[in-house]
C-alpha positions as CSV (number, residue, x, y, z in Angstrom):
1,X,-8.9,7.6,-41.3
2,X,-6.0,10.1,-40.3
3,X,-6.5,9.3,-36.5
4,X,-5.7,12.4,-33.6
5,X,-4.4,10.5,-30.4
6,X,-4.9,12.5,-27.0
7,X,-2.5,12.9,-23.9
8,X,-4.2,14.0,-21.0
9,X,-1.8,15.7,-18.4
10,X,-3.0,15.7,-14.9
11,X,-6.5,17.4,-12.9
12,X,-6.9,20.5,-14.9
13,X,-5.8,19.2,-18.2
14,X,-8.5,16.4,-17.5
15,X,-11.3,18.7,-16.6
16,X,-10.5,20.3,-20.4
17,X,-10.3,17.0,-22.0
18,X,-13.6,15.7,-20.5
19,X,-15.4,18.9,-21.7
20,X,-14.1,17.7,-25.0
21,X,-15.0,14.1,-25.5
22,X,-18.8,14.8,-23.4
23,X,-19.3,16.9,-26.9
24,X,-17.6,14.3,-29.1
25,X,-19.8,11.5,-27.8
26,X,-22.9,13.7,-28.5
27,X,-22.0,13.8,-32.0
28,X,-22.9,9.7,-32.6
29,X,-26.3,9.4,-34.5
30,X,-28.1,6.0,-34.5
31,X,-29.6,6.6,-37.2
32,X,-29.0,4.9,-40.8
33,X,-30.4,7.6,-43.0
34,X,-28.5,10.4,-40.4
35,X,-24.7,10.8,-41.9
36,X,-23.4,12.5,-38.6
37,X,-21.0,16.0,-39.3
38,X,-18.2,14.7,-37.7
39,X,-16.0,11.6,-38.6
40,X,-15.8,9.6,-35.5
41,X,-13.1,7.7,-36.2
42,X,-10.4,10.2,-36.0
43,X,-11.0,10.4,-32.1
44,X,-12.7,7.1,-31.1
45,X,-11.6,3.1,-31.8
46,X,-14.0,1.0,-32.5
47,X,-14.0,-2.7,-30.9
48,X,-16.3,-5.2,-29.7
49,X,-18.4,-5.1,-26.4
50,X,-19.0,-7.9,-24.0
51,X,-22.9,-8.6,-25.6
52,X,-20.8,-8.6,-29.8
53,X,-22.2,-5.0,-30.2
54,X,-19.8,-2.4,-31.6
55,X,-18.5,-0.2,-29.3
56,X,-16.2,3.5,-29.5
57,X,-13.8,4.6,-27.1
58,X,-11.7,7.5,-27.5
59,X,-8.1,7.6,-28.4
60,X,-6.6,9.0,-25.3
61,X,-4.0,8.2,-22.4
62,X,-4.9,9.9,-19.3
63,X,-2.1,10.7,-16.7
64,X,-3.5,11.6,-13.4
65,X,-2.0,11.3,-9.9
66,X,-3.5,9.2,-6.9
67,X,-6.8,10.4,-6.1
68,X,-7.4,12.0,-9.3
69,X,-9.5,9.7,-10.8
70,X,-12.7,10.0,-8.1
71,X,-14.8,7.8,-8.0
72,X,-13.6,5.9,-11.5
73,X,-12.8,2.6,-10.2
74,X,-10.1,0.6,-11.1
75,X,-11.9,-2.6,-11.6
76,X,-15.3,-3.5,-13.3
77,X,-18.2,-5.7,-13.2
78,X,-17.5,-6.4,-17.4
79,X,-14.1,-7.9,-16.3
80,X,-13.5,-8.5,-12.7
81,X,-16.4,-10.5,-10.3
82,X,-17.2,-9.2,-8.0
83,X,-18.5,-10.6,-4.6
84,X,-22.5,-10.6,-3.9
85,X,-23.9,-7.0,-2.7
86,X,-21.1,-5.7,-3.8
87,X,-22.0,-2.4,-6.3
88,X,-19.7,-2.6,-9.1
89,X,-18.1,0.6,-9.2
90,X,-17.2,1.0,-13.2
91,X,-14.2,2.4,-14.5
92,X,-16.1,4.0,-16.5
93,X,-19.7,5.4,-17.0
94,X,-22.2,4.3,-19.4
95,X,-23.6,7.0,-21.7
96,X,-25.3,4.7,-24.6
97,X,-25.3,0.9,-25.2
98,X,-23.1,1.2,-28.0
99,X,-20.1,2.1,-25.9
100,X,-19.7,-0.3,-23.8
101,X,-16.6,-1.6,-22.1
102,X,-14.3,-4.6,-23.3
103,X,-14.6,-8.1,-22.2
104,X,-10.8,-8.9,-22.5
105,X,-9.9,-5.4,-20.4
106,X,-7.2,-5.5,-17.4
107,X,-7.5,-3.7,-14.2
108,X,-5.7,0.1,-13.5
109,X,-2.1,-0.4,-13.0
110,X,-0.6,1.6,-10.1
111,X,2.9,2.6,-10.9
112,X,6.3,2.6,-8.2
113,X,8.9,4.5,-8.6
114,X,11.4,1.2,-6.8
115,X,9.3,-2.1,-7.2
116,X,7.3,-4.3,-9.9
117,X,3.8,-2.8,-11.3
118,X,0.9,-3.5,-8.4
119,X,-2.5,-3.7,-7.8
120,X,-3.7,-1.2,-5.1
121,X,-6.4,-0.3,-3.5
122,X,-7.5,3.1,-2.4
123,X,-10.8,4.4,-0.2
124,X,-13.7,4.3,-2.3
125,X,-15.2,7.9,-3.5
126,X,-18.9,7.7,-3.8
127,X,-20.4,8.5,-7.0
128,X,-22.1,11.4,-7.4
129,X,-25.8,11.0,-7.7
130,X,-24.9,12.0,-11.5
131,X,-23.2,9.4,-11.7
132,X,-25.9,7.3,-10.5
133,X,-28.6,7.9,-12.5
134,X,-26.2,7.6,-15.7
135,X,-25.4,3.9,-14.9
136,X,-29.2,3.6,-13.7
137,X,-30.0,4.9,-17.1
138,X,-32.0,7.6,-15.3
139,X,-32.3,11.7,-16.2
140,X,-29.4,12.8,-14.3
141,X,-29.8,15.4,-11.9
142,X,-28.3,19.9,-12.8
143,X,-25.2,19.7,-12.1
144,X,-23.4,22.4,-10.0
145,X,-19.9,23.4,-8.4
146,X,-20.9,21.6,-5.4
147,X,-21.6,18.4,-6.8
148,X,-18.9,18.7,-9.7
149,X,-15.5,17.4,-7.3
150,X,-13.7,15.7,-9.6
151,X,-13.8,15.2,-13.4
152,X,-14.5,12.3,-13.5
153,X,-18.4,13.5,-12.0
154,X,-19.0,15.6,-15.3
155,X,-18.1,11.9,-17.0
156,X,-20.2,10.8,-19.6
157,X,-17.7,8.5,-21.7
158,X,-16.3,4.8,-21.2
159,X,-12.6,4.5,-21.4
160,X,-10.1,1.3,-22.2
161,X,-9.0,0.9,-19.2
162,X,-5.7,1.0,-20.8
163,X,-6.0,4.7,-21.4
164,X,-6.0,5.3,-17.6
165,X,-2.7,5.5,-15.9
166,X,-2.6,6.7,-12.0
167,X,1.1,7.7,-10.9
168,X,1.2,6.6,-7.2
169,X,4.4,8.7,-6.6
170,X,2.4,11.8,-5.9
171,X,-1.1,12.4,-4.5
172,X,-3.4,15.2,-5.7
173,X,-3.5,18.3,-4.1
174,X,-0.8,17.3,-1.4
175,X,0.8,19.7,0.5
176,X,3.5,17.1,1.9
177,X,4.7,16.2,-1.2
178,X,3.8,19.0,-4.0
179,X,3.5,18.2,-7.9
180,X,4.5,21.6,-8.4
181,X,8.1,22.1,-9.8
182,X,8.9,21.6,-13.2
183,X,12.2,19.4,-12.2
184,X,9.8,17.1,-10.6
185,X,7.5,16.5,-13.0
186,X,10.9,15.7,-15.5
187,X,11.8,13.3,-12.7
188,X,9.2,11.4,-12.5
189,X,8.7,11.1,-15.8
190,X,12.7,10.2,-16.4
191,X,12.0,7.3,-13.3
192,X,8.8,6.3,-15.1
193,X,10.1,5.8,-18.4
194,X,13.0,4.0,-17.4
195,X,11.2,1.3,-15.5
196,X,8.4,0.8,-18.0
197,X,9.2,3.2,-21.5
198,X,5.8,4.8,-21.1
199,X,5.8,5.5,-25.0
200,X,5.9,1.7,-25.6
201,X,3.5,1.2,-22.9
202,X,1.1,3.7,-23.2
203,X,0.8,5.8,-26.3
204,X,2.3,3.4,-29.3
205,X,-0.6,0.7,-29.0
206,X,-3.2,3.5,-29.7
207,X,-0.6,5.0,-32.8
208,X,-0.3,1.1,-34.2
209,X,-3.8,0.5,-33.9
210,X,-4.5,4.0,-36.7
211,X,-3.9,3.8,-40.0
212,X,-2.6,6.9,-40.7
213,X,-2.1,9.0,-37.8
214,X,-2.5,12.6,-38.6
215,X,-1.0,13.6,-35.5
216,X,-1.2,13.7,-31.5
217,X,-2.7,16.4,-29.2
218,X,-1.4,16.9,-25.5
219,X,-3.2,18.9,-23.2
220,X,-1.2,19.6,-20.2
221,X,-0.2,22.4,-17.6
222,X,2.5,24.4,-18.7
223,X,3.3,26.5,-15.1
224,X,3.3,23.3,-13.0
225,X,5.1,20.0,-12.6
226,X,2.7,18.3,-15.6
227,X,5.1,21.0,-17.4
228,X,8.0,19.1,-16.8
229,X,6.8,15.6,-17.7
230,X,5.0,16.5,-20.9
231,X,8.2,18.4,-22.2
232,X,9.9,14.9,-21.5
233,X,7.1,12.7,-23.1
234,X,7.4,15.1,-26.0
235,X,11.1,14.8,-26.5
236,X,10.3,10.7,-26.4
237,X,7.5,11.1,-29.5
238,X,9.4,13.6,-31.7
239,X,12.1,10.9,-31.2
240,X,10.2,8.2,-32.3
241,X,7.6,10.3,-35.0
242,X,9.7,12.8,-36.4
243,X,7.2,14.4,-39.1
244,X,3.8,13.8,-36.6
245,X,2.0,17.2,-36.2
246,X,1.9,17.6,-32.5
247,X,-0.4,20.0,-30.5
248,X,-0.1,21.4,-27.0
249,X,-2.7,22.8,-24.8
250,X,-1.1,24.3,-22.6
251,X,-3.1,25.4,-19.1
252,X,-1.9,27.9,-16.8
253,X,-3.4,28.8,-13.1
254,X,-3.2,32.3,-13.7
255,X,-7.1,33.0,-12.9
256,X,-6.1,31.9,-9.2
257,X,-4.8,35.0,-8.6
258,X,-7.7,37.1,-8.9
259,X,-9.5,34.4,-6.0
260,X,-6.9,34.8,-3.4
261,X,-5.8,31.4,-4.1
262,X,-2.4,32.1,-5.6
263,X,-0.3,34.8,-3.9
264,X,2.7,36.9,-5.7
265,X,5.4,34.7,-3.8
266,X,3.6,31.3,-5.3
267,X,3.2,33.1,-9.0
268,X,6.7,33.7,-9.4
269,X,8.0,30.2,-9.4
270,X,4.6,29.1,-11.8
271,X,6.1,31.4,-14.4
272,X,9.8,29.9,-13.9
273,X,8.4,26.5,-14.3
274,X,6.1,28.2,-17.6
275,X,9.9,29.5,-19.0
276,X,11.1,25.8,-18.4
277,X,8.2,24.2,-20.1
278,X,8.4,26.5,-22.7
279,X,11.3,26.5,-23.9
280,X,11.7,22.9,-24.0
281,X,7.8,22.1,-26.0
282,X,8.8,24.9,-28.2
283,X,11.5,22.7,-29.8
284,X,9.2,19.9,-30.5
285,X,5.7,20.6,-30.6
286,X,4.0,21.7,-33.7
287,X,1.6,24.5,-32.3
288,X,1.8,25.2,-28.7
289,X,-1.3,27.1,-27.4
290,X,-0.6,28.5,-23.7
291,X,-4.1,29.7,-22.1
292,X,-5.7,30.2,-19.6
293,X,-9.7,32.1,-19.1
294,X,-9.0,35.8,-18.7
295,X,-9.9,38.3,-15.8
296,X,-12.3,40.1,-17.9
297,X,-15.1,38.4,-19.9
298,X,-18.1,39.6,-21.9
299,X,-21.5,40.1,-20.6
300,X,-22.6,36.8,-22.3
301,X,-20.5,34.5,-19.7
302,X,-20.9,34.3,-16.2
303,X,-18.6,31.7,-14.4
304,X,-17.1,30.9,-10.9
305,X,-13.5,31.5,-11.5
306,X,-12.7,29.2,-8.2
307,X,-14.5,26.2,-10.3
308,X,-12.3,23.9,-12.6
309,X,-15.5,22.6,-13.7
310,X,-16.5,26.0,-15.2
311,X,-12.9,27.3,-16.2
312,X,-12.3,24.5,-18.5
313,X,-16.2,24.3,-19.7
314,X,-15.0,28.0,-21.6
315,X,-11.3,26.7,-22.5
316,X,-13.3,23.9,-23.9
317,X,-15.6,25.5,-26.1
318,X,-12.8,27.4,-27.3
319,X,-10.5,24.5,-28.1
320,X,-13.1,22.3,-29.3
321,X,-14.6,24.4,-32.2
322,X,-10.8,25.8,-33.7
323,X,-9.7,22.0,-34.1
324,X,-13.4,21.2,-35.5
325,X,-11.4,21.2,-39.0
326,X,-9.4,18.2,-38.5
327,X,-12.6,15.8,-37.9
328,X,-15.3,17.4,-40.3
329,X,-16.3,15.2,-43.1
330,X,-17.1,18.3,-45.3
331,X,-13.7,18.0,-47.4
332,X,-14.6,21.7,-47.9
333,X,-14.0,22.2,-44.9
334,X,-11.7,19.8,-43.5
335,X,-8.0,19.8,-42.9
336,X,-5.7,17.8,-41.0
337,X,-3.2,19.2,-37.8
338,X,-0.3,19.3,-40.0
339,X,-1.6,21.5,-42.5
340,X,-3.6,24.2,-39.8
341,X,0.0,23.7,-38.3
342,X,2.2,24.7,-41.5
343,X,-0.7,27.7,-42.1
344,X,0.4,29.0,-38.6
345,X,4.1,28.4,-38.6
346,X,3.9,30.1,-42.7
347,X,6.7,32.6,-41.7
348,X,9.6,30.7,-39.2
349,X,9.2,28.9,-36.2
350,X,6.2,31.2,-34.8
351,X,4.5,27.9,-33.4
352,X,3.4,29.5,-29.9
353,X,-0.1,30.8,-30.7
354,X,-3.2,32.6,-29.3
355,X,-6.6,31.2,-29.1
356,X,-9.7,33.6,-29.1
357,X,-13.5,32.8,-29.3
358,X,-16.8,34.8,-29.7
359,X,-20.3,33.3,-29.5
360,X,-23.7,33.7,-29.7
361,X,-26.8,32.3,-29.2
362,X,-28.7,31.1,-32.3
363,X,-32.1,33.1,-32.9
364,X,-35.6,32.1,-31.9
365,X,-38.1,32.0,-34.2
366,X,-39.4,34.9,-32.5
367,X,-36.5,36.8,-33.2
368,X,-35.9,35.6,-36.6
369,X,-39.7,37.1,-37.1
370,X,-39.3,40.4,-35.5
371,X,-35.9,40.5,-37.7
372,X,-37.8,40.1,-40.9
373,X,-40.5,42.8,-39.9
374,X,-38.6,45.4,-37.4
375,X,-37.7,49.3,-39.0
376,X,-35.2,49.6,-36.1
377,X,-31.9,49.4,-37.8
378,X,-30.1,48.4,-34.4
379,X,-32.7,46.0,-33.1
380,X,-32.4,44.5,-36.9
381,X,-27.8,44.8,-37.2
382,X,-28.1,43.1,-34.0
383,X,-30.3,40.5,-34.7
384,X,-28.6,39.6,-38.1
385,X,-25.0,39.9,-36.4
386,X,-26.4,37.0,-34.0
387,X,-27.2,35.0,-37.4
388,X,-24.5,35.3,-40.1
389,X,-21.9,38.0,-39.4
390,X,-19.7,35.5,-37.8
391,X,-19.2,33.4,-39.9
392,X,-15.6,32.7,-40.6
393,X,-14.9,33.7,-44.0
394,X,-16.7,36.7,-44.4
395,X,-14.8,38.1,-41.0
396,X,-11.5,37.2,-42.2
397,X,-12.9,39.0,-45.7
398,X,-13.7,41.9,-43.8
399,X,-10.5,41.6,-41.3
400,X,-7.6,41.0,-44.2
401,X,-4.9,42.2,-41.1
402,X,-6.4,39.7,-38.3
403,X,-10.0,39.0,-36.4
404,X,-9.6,39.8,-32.8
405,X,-12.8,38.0,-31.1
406,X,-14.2,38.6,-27.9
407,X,-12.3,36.3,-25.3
408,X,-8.7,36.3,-25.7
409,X,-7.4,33.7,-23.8
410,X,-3.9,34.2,-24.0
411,X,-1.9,34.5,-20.5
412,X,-0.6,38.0,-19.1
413,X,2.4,36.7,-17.8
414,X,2.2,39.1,-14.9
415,X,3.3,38.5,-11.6
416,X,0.7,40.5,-9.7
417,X,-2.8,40.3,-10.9
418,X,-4.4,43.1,-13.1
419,X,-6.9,43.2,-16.1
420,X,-6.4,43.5,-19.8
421,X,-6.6,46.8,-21.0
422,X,-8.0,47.4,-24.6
423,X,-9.3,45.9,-27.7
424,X,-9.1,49.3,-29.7
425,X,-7.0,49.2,-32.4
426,X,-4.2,50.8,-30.5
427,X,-3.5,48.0,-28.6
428,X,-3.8,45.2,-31.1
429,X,-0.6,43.4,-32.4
430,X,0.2,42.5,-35.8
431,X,-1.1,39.1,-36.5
432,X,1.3,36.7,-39.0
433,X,-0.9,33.9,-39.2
434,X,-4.3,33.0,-38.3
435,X,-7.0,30.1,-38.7
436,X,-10.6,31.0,-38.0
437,X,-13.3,28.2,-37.1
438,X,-17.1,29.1,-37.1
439,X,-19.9,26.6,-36.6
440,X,-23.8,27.4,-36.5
441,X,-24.1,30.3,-38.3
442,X,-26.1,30.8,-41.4
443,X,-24.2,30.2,-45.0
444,X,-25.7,32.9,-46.9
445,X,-24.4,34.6,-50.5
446,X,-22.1,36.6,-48.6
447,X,-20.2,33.5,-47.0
448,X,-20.6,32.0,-50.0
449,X,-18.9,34.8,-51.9
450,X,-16.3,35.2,-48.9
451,X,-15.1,31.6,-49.0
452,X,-14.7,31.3,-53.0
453,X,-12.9,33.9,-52.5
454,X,-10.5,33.4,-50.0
455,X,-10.0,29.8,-52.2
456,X,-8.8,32.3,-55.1
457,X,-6.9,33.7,-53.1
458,X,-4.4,30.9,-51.7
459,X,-3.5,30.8,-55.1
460,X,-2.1,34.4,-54.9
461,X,1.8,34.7,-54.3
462,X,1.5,36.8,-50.8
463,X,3.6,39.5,-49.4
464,X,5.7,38.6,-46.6
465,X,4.0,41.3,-44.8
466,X,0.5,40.0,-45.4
467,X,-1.4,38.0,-42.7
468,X,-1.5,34.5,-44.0
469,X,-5.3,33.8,-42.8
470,X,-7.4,30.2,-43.7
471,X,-11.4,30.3,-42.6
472,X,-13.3,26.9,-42.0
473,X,-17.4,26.4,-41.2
474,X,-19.9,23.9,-40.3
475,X,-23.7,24.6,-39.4
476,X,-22.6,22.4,-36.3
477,X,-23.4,23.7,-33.3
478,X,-21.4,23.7,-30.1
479,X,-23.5,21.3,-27.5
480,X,-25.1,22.7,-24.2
481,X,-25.1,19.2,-22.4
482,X,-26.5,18.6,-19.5
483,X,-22.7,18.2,-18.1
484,X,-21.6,21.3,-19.4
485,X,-22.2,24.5,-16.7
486,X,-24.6,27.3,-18.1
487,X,-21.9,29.8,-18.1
488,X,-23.4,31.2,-21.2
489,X,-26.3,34.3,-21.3
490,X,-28.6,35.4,-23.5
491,X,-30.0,39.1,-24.3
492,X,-31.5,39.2,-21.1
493,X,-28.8,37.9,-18.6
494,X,-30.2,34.2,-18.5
495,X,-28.6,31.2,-18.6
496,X,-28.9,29.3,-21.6
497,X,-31.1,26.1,-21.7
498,X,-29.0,22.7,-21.5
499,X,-30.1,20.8,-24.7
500,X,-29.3,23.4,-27.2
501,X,-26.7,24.8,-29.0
502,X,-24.6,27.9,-29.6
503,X,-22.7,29.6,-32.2
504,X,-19.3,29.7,-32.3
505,X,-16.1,31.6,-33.9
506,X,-12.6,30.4,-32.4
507,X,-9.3,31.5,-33.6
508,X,-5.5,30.6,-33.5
509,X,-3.5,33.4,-33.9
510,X,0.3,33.8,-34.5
511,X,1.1,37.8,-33.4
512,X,3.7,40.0,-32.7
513,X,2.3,40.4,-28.5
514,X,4.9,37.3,-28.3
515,X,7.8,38.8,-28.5
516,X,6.4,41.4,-25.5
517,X,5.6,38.7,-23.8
518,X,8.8,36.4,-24.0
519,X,11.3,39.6,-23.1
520,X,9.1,40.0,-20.5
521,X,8.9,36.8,-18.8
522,X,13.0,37.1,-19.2
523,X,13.0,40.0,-17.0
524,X,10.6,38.8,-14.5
525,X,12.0,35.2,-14.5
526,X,15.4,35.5,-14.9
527,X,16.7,36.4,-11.2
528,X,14.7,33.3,-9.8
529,X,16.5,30.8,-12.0
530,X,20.0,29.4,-10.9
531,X,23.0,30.8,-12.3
532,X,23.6,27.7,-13.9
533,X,20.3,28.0,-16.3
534,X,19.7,31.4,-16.5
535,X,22.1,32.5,-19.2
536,X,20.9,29.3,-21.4
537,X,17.2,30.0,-20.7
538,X,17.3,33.8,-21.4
539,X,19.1,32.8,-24.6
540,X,16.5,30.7,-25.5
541,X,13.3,33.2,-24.6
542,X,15.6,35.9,-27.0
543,X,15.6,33.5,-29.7
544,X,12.0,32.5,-29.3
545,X,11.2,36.3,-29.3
546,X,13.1,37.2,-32.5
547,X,10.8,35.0,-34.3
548,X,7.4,37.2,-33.5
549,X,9.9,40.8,-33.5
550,X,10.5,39.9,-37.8
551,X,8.9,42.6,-40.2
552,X,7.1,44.3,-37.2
553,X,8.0,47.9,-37.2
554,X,5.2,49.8,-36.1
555,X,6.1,49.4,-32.2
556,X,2.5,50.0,-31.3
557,X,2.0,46.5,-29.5
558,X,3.9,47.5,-26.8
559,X,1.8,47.2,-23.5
560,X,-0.9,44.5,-25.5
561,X,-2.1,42.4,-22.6
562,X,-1.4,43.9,-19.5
C-alpha cells in the first residue's frame, strides 16, 4: 500500500492540512466501473462504521492547542449518549455515508502538564451554518472570511477521534501566555512526551496499522513555538524509523507583515525561532520545504492576505499537486517520498527546497473552438499555452537548467517587509535538483515525445553540473470545492466557478538562493541569539550554506528574493 502518515502542527498548519484532505475526500468515486486516479489507501484507513458499512479516515494526528478545534466537539452521538434535546455536536462532520465515524471510538483527551489525562469541558462554539447543512445533508451555504473562523468551519472530513490531540497547556491566540518561542514549544513537547511518549501514543498505532509505510509528512510552523515541538517529535521518529522518508512543510507568518499585523520588533525573534527550527529539522527530515504565499502574485489570484482560510487555500494547491506522485495509481507516473526525496537531495545534503506553482484554467469549449478557427497568432499561443504548454515534461524539455513557475513561495527572510524583485534571468539561481508535477493539461505528441525522453535520459551518466530534473502528470484536475475560497481568476478578472477544476504545474526546487539566504539569516539573526548558542548556530547555518555554494561560480544569484 506504501501508506504516508500526516502530523498536523497547530492553527495554520491545520488550515493547510484541511485544504488538503477536503480535495482528498473528493477524489472517492462510488462507482464500480469508475477506477478513481488516486489510490486512497496511502492517506486514508479503512474500518467499519456503526451501521457495518466501510468507512475511510485519513491517516493524520492533529496537534492543536485549546480552542483550536472550534466547534469540533469532543464527544459524539456515535459513541457517547447524549441527554434528550441535546444537539450532538460531532467531532467530526459528515461528508458522505461511507465515512462515518467508529462505534468503538473514545472521547478527546485533554493533556496536563502535572496530573493524570482528563476529560474537560470547554464553552461550546456554534457551528457555522456550513456546518449545519453538511450534517443536515443540505447544499451548504458560499463560504467567506467572515464565516470561515476556524478550520475546522472549512471541514468536510470525519476524523478517529484518536487523530485529535488538544494541548491544554496553552490557549490559542493568548496574549497571557504566548505559544510563540521556539524553547517553548521544545518544552512542552519534552513535558508531554515524558508523561505520556507521544510517539507511542499517537503516531505508532497509525505506522503499525500500514503495511509498508512509505514515509511521514509534518506540516508545521517553522518561525513559531510549533517550530520547537516538531524539531523534537522529529528527533523522536528518526530515532525510532531511521530510513522513513520524512517531509516538512514548513509555514512561516511572513505575509503578516505586509497587513500591519507583525511589526519589525515581532519579526526578528520569528526568524530566530526559524534559525532554531531549522537547524535542528535539517538534521532529520528528508525534504524540508519552508513557505509561505508571497507579497506579489499574478493577476490570476486574488486573496485577503489577513485570511488563513485563503493563505493556505494557495499553499494548498501548491503542496497538494507536487506530492500528487506519491498516491497516483499510474505506475508511470507514480513514485514514492523517498525516491522524489533522493532526486532532490542527488548532490549532498541540499534537503531544504523551494516550492513554486503556475495555473490555469482549463478551456471552454468556446475557446477550444475559437482556438481551432482564430488567424491571430497571440489570441491562438495563448489559448494553446492554457491547454498543453504546461505540462510537466515538455517544460522541463524545454527548461534543461530549471522551470521557474509563477508563484514562488519561498520566504525572504527579511526583517522589514519588501517585494520580490525579478524573474528575468538575471536574478534566477542555479537550480541542482528539481521535481515538476502537472495535472489537467492535455497529453499530446509533444508530451508524449518529452516524457520518453526524459525516461532515456535517467539512463544517461550526468554531469555534476547538470540539473538533475524528474517530471510527473495526470489529467487530474485540482478541485474548486465549494470549501475552497475563489482566489483564482479567469481572462476576464472573475472568480472561478466552485465545482470545477484547474490546471496545475508545482515544483520542488533545490537552488543555489539557499546559500544567500542561510548567510543572511546569520547576519540578521545572530546578535539576537545568546552568547551561549550563537557560535554553535552560526556554525550550523555555514555548514547548511556550503551545501547550496558547491559548483556555483557564476555569483549572479546574489540579491534573488529580496
Amino acid at each position: 500500500m506504501h501508506e504516508i502518515i500526516t502530523l498536523q502542527l497547530g492553527q495554520q498548519s491545520n488550515y493547510l492540512a484541511t485544504h488538503f484532505w477536503n480535495a482528498q475526500e473528493s477524489y472517492f468515486t462510488y462507482s464500480e466501473d469508475q477506477e478513481p486516479a488516486i489510490n486512497h489507501d496511502i492517506h486514508w484507513r479503512p474500518g467499519i462504521g456503526a451501521d457495518g458499512t466501510e468507512t475511510y479516515m485519513p491517516r493524520t494526528v492533529i496537534y492543536d492547542l485549546k480552542g483550536g478545534f472550534g466547534s469540533m466537539a469532543k464527544t459524539n452521538a456515535l459513541y457517547n449518549d447524549l441527554e434528550e434535546g441535546q444537539t450532538p455536536q460531532a467531532l467530526c462532520v459528515q461528508t458522505h455515508p461511507s465515512l462515518r465515524l467508529p462505534p468503538d471510538s473514545p472521547p478527546l483527551l485533554s493533556h496536563h502538564r502535572n496530573g493524570p489525562t482528563v476529560l474537560q469541558k470547554q464553552p461550546v462554539i456554534p457551528q457555522s451554518t456550513y456546518q449545519q447543512s453538511l450534517d443536515a445533508g443540505l447544499e451548504p451555504p458560499p463560504l467567506t472570511t467572515d464565516t470561515v473562523r476556524y478550520w475546522s468551519d472549512f471541514n468536510r472530513v470525519f476524523y478517529h477521534p484518536r487523530s485529535v490531540v488538544q494541548l491544554n497547556e496553552y490557549e490559542l491566540n493568548s496574549s497571557i501566555m504566548p505559544f510563540e518561542r521556539y524553547a517553548t514549544g521544545e518544552d512542552l513537547f519534552a513535558s508531554l512526551d515524558k508523561e505520556h511518549d507521544l510517539l507511542d501514543r499517537d503516531l505508532r498505532p497509525f505506522i503499525e496499522e500500514a503495511d509498508q509505510m512509505q514515509g511521514i509528512q509534518v506540516m508545521t510552523g517553522l518561525d513559531d513555538a510549533w517550530g520547537g515541538f516538531a524539531a523534537k517529535y522529529l528527533e523522536r521518529i528518526r530515532d525510532e524509523y531511521g530510513k522513513t522518508a520524512m517531509f516538512v512543510w514548513g509555514s512561516e507568518q511572513e505575509s503578516a507583515m505586509r497587513v500591519g499585523g507583525l511589526s519589525r520588533e515581532k519579526r526578528l525573534p520569528r526568524l530566530a525561532n526559524k534559525v532554531r527550527t531549522l537547524t535542528e529539522v535539517y538534521k532529520y527530515a528528508s525534504v524540508v520545504v519552508p513557505f509561505t504565499v508571497p507579497a506579489t502574485l499574478p493577476g490570476s489570484v486574488v486573496l485577503d492576505a489577513s485570511s488563513q482560510w485563503h493563505n493556505t487555500a494557495l499553499s494548498a494547491a501548491a503542496i497538494e499537486s507536487v506530492t500528487l506522485p506519491s498516491r497516483l495509481r499510474d505506475p508511470a507516473n507514480r513514485d514514492t517520498m523517498g525516491t522524489l526525496a533522493d532526486t532532490l537531495n542527488a548532490m549532498g545534503k541540499q534537503n531544504v527546497a523551494s516550492l513554486g506553482m503556475s495555473f490555469a484554467p482549463e478551456p471552454t469549449e468556446e475557446e477550444d473552438v475559437v482556438m481551432e478557427g482564430t488567424q491571430d497568432f497571440r489570441q491562438r499561443q495563448k489559448l494553446l499555452n492554457q491547454k498543453s504548454s504546461r505540462h510537466a515534461a515538455v517544460m522541463a524539455k524545454e527548461n534543461p537548467e530549471g522551470v521557474f513557475l509563477d508563484i514562488n513561495f519561498t520566504p525572504t527572510d527579511q526583517l522589514d517587509y519588501v517585494r520580490r524583485r525579478g524573474g528575468g534571468d538575471d536574478d534566477r539561481p542555479r537550480v541542482f535538483s528539481q521535481v515538476l508535477t502537472s495535472r489537467g493539461y492535455e497529453v499530446d505528441e509533444q508530451a508524449q515525445e518529452a516524457k520518453e525522453a526524459e525516461e532515456d535520459e535517467r539512463f544517461r551518466r550526468r554531469s555534476s553540473y547538470e540539473t538533475v530534473m524528474r517530471s510527473y502528470h495526470t489529467p487530474l484536475r485540482f478541485p474548486l470545492l465549494d470549501s475552497f475560497p475563489q482566489i483564482f481568476r479567469d481572462d476576464s478578472g472573475e472568480p472561478l466557478k466552485r465545482g470545477g477544476g484547474i490546471n496545475v504545474t508545482s515544483s520542488l526546487s533545490t537552488d543555489a538562493s539557499v546559500h544567500r539566504r542561510l548567510k543572511s539569516l546569520r547576519t540578521t539573526v545572530g546578535r539576537s541569539i545568546g552568547l551561549e548558542d550563537r557560535e554553535q548556530l552560526g556554525n550550523e547555518l555555514a555548514e547548511m550554506a556550503d551545501e547550496y555554494h558547491e559548483g556555483w561560480s557564476s555569483g549572479s544569484d546574489d540579491g534573488d528574493d529580496d
